[in-house]
C-alpha positions in Angstrom: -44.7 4.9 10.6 -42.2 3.5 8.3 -38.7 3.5 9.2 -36.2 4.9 6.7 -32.3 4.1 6.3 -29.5 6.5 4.9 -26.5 4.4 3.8 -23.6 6.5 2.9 -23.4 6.2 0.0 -19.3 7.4 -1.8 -20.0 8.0 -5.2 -22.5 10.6 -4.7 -21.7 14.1 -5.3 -21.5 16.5 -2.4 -21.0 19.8 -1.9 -17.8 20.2 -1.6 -15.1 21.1 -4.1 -12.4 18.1 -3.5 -13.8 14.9 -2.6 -11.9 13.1 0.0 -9.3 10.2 -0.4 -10.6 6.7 -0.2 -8.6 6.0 2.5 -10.6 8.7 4.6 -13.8 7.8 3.1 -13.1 4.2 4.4 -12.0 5.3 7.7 -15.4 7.4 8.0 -17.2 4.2 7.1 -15.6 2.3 9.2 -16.1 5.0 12.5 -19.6 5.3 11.6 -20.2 1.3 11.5 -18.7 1.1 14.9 -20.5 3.6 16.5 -23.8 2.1 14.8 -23.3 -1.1 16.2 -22.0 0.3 19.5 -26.0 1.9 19.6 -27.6 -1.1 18.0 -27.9 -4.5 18.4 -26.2 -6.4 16.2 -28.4 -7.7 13.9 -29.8 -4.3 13.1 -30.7 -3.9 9.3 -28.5 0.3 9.7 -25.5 -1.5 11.2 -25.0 -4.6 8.6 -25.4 -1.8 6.0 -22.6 0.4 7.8 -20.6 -2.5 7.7 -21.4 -3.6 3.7 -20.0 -0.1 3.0 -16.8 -0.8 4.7 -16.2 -3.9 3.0 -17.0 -2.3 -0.4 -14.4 0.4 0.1 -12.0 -2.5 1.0 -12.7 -3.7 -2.3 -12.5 -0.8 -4.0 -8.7 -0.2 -2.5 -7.3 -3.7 -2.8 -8.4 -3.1 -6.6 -6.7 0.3 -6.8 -4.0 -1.1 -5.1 -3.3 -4.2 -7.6 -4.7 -2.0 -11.1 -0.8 -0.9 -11.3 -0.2 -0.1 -15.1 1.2 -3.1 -17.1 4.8 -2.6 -19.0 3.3 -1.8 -22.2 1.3 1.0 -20.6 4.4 2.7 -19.2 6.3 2.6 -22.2 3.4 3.6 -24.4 2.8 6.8 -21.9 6.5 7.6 -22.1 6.5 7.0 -26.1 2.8 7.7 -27.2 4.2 8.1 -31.3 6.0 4.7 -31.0 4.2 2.7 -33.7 3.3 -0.6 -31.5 2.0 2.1 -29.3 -0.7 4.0 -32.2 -4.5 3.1 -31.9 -6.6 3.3 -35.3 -10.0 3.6 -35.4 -11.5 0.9 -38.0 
């Protein structure tokens, strides 16, 4: 018989009508990569792929976290007709 792993995967659309924050999905990664390796051994292929995913939404918030807007954005969102602020299409 072959064995066959789920990874949870975020980005794939459930069910449900609001999908939750990041910072829940990460702490749902993160409880279900502790309880993995609490059943497993620690070099299980199920619990190094629990843990990938935690580290991935890591990344993904330290990036959210330090995308903030630049200056230019702010002002060209508060003053979209400003002429430094029009995009053409060439």
């Amino acid at each position: 018989m072959s064995q066959t792993t789920v990874a949870f995967d975020p980005t794939y659309p459930t069910a449900k009508t609001s999908r939750p924050s990041l910072t829940n999905q990460l702490q749902a990664a993160f409880e279900h990569a502790r309880r993995l390796t609490a059943m497993h051994e620690a070099g299980s292929v199920d619990v190094a792929i629990a843990w990938e995913t935690v580290e991935e939404l890591r990344n993904v918030q330290r990036c959210r976290q330090t995308a903030a807007p630049s200056s230019f954005a702010l002002y060209c969102a508060a003053n979209p007709d400003a002429p430094e602020c029009r995009s053409y299409d060439v």
